[in-house]
N, C-alpha and C positions, 0 to 999 in steps of 0.2 A: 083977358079971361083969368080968373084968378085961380081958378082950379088947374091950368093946363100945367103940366109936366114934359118939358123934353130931355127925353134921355139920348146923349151921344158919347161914342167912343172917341176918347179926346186921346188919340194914337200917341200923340207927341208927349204925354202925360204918365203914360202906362194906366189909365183908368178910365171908366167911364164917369159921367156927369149927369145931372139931374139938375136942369137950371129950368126956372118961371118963364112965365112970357117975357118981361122983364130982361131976360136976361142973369139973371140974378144965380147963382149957384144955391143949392138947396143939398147937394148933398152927392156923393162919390162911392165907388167902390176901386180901390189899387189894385190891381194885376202883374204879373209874371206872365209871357208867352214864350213859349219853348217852342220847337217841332212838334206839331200834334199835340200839344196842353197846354191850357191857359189855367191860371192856379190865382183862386182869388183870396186876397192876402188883408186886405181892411178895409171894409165899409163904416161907411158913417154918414148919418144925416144930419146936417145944421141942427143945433138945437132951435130955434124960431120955424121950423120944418118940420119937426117929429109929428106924428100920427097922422099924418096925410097920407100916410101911405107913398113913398117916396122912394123907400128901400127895397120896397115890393116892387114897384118899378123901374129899377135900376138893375135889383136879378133877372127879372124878366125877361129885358131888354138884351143883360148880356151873355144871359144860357140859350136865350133862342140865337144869338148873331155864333155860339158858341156851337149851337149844334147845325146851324145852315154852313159853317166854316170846317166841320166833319173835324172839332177838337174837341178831347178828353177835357174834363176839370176837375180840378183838382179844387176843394171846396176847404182852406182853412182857415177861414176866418169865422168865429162863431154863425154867424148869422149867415151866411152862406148853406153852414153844415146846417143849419135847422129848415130853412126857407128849403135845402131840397128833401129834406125828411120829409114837410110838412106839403109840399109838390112833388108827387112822384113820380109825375110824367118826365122830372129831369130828371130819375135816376139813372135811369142808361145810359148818363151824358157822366158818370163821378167815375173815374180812375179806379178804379182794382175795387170795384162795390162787391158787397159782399154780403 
């Protein structure tokens, strides 16, 4: 299926992933895990990947595992900090929001 997207936490990585049916890697976001915060530090999608919408599924994936895991985030990487402006249901999930 050419549309499908799986995102997983590739633990051993510090990041999660965004790979095709395929297999195929499409695109990431790096993490930091502390004690109660996960702080995400640089996403990026494959350029042969951009506008599928791939990066929106990749925060998705790891503000919901972020908030079932009852961890703070800490959002610095551009598009982090916008994707939760622009969602606000994750704001309660951002580190010292204000």
């Amino acid at each position: 299926m050419e549309n499908e997207i799986v995102v997983v936490d590739a633990k051993e990585h510090s990041r999660y992933e965004a790979r095709d049916a395929g297999g195929q890697l499409m695109g990431f976001v790096d993490y930091h895990l502390h004690p109660g915060l996960i702080t995400f530090v640089h996403a990026e999608t494959l350029p042969e990947f951009r506008g599928r919408g791939v990066a929106g599924r990749i925060a998705t994936k790891s503000l919901d595992d972020a908030r079932a895991a009852g961890l703070q985030v800490k959002p610095a990487c551009p598009f982090y900090q916008s994707f939760v402006a622009e969602h606000t249901e994750y704001a309660d999930l951002v580190k010292d929001a204000r």
